[in-house]
C-alpha positions in Angstrom: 43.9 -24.0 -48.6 45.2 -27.2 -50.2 45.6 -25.3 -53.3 47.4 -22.2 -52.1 49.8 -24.5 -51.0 50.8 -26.1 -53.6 50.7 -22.6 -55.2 53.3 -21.5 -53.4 55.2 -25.0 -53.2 55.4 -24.5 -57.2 56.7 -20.8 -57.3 59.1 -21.4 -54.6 60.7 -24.9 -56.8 60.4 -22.6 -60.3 62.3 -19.6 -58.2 64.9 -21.7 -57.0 65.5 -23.0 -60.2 65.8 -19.9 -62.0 67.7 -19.2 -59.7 70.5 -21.5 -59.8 70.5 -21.8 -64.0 71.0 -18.3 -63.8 74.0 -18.8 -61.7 75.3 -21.5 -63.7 74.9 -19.2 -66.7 76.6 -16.5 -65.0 79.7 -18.5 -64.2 80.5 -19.3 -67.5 81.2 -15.5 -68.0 84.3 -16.1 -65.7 87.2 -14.7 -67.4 85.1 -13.0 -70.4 85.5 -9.6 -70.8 82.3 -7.9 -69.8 81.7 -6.3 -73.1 80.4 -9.4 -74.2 78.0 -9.6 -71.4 76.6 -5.9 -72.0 75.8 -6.8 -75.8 73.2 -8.8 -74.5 71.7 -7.2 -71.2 71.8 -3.9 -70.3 73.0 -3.1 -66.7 70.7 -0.8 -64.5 73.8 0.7 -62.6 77.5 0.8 -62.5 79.5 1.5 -59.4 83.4 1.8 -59.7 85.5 -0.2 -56.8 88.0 1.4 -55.3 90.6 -2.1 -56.7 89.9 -0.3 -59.7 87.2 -2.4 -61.1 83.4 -2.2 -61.8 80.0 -3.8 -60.2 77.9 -4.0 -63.0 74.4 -4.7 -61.1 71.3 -6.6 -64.0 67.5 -7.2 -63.5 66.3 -9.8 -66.0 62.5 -11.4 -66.3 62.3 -14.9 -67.5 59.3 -15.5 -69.0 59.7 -19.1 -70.4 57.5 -20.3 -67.4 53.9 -20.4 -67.0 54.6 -17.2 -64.4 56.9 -14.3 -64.7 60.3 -14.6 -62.1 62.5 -11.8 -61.8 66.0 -11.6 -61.2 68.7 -9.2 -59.8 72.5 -10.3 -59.8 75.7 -8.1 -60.4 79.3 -9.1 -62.4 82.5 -8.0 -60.8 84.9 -6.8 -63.3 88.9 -6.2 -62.6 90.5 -2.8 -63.7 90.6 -4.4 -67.1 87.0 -5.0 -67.8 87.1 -8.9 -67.1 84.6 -10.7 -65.2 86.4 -11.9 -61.8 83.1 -12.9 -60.0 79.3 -12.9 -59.5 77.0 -12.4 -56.9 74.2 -15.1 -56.2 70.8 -14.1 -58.1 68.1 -13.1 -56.0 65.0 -14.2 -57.9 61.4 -13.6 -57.2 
């Protein structure tokens, strides 16, 4: 039991991490057009906003850890393709 808890106490801390440097990363992309953004990831869908921007949504594995942790988060362009905003990575 002892062990399943710490386990768990150990994905939970590597989640949250991820988590938050994936944030961090993403808010440096503030004001960068997202073309820049796409050369390196591929989104997995595109919706148009009716202020005349785009919600580009991104699912990305991190590996560099002794276990696998996936994240989803999406970029919020303008009408001119520039990153305005971020949504909070949800990382498992």
């Amino acid at each position: 039991m002892r062990v399943l808890f710490i386990l768990t106490t150990l994905l939970l801390v590597g989640c949250a991490s991820t988590g938050k440097n994936t944030q961090d990363k993403l808010n440096g992309y503030i004001g960068s057009s997202i073309d820049d953004f796409i050369i390196q990831v591929t989104p997995r869908s595109i919706t148009n906003l009716t202020s005349g921007g785009k919600k580009y949504e991104f699912r990305t594995r991190e590996t560099t850890l002794p276990y696998p942790i996936v994240c989803d988060y999406s970029l919020i362009t303008n009408s001119r393709g520039v990153i305005i905003g971020t949504t909070k990575p949800r990382c498992w």
